[in-house]
C-alpha positions in Angstrom: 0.0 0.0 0.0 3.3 2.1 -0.6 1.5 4.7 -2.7 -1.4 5.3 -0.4 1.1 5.9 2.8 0.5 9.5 3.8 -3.3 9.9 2.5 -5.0 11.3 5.2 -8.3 13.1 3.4 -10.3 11.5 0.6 -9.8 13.2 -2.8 -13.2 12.5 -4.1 -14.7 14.3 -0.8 -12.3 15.5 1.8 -13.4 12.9 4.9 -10.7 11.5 6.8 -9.3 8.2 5.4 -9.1 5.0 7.3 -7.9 1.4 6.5 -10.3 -0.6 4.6 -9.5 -4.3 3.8 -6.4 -3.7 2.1 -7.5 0.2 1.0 -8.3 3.0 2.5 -11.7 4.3 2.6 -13.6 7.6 3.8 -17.3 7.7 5.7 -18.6 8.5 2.6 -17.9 4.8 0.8 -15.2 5.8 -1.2 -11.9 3.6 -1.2 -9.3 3.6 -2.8 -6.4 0.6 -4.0 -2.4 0.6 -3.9 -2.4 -1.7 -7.3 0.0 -1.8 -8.7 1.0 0.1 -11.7 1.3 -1.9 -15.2 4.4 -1.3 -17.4 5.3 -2.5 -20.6 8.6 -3.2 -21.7 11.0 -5.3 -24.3 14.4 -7.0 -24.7 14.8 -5.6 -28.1 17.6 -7.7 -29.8 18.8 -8.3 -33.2 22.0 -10.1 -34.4 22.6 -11.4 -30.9 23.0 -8.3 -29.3 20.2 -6.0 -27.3 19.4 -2.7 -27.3 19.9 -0.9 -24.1 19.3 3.0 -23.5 20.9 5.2 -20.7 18.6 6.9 -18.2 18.5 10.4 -17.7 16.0 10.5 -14.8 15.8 9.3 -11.7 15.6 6.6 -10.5 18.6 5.6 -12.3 20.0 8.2 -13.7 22.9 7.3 -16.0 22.5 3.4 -15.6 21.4 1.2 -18.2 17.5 0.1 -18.9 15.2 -1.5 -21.3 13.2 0.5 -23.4 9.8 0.9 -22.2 7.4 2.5 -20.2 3.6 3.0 -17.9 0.3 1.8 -20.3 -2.0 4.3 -19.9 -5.1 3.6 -18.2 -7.7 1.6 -20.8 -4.1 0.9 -23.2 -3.4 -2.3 -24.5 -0.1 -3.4 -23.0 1.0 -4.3 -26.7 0.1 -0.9 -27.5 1.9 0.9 -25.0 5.0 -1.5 -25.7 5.3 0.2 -29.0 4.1 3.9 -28.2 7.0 3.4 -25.6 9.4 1.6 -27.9 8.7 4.5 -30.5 9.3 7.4 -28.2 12.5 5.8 -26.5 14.5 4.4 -29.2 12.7 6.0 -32.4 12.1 2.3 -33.3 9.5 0.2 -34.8 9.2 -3.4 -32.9 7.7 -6.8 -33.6 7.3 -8.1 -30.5 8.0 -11.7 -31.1 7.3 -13.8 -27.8 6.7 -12.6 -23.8 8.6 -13.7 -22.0 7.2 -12.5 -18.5 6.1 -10.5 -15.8 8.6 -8.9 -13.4 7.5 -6.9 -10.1 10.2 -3.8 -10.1 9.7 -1.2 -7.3 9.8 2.5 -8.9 9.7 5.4 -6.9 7.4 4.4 -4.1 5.1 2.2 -6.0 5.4 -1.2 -7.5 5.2 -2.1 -11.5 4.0 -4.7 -13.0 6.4 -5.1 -15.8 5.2 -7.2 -19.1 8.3 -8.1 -20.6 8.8 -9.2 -24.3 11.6 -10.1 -26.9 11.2 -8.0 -29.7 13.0 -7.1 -32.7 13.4 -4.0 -35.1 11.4 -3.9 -38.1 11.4 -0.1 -38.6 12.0 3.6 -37.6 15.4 5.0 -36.7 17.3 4.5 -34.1 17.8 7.5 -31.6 17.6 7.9 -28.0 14.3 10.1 -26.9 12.1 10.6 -24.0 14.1 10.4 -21.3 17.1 8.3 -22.6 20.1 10.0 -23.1 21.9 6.6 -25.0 21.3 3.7 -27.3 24.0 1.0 -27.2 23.9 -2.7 -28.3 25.2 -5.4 -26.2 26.2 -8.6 -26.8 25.8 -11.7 -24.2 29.5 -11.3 -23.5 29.3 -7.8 -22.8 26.2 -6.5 -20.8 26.5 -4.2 -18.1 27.3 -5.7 -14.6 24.3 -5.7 -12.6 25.2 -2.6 -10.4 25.4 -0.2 -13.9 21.5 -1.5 -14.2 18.4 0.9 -13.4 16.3 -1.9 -11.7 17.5 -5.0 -10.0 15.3 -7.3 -12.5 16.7 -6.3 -15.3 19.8 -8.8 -14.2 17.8 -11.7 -14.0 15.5 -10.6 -17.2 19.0 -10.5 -19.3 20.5 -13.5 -18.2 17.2 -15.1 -18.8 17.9 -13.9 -22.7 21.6 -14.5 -22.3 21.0 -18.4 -21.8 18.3 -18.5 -24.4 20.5 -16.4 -26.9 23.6 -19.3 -26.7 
C-alpha cells in the first residue's frame, strides 16, 4: 500500500481516510487501492546483441534500462510496448514472444512489468524521451548488474543470455 502511505483526506470528498481491507476508505464509501501500476517493456535484440538506453532521470540516472514505459489507463499493453518503444528508441518493434512479468519497485510504487523479446522492423534508431543513450550489447558484454536501473533487469537479461547461446 506504498503509494497510499501519507493519504489522510479522501480526494473524491475530503473525509478523513481510514484502513479498509487492504485500502483505504472515507465515511462516505469511497476507497481507494495501492495496485499496482502496469508497465510494458521489451528486450529488443537483433544479431545477438540487445538494445539498451541510458537513463537520464531518476531513478537511475545514467544506468542502463530496457526501453519501455507506464500503459495508460484503458491501453493495451501491446500498444503501450510500442508507443513506448517508438518514443525511446525512435524504433519500430515486432514483438516476437513474452517472456514475462517482473514486479520492479519504482519510486514508491510497485510495476508490474510485461516483458517481451522483440525485434526492429522499422524507424530510426535514436535515443528520446528520457534516454540520453542507445548502445547494443552482446551476451559477453552486458553491463554488470550494479550499472542497471532496476534489480530485474539482471535476472530478465540473463534469462535472454542463456536462451540467446
Amino acid at each position: 500500500m506504498a503509494i497510499l502511505d501519507g493519504w489522510r483526506f479522501c480526494p473524491r470528498c475530503g473525509e478523513a481516510l481510514s484502513p479498509d481491507d487492504g485500502g483505504v476508505g472515507c465515511a462516505n464509501g469511497h476507497v481507494f487501492w495501492g495496485n499496482s501500476v502496469p508497465g510494458s517493456q521489451a528486450v529488443v535484440e537483433q544479431d545477438g546483441r540487445v538494445l539498451l538506453g541510458r537513463r537520464g532521470n531518476d531513478p537511475g540516472r545514467g544506468l542502463w534500462d530496457l526501453p519501455g514505459g507506464f500503459v495508460d489507463e484503458g491501453e493495451h499493453p501491446l500498444a503501450a510496448l510500442h508507443r513506448e518503444l517508438a518514443e525511446e528508441t525512435g524504433l519500430e518493434v515486432e514483438p516476437t514472444e513474452f517472456l514475462g512479468v517482473w514486479m520492479q519497485p519504482y519510486d514508491g510504487r510497485s510495476v508490474l512489468c510485461l516483458t517481451w523479446l522483440a525485434r526492429p522492423c522499422g524507424g530510426s534508431e535514436r535515443p528520446g524521451d528520457d534516454l540520453t543513450e542507445l548502445r547494443w550489447f552482446g551476451r559477453d558484454e552486458l553491463p554488470s548488474p550494479d550499472e542497471l536501473a532496476f534489480e530485474t533487469f539482471a535476472e530478465i537479461l540473463g534469462l535472454w543470455r542463456s536462451r540467446a547461446s
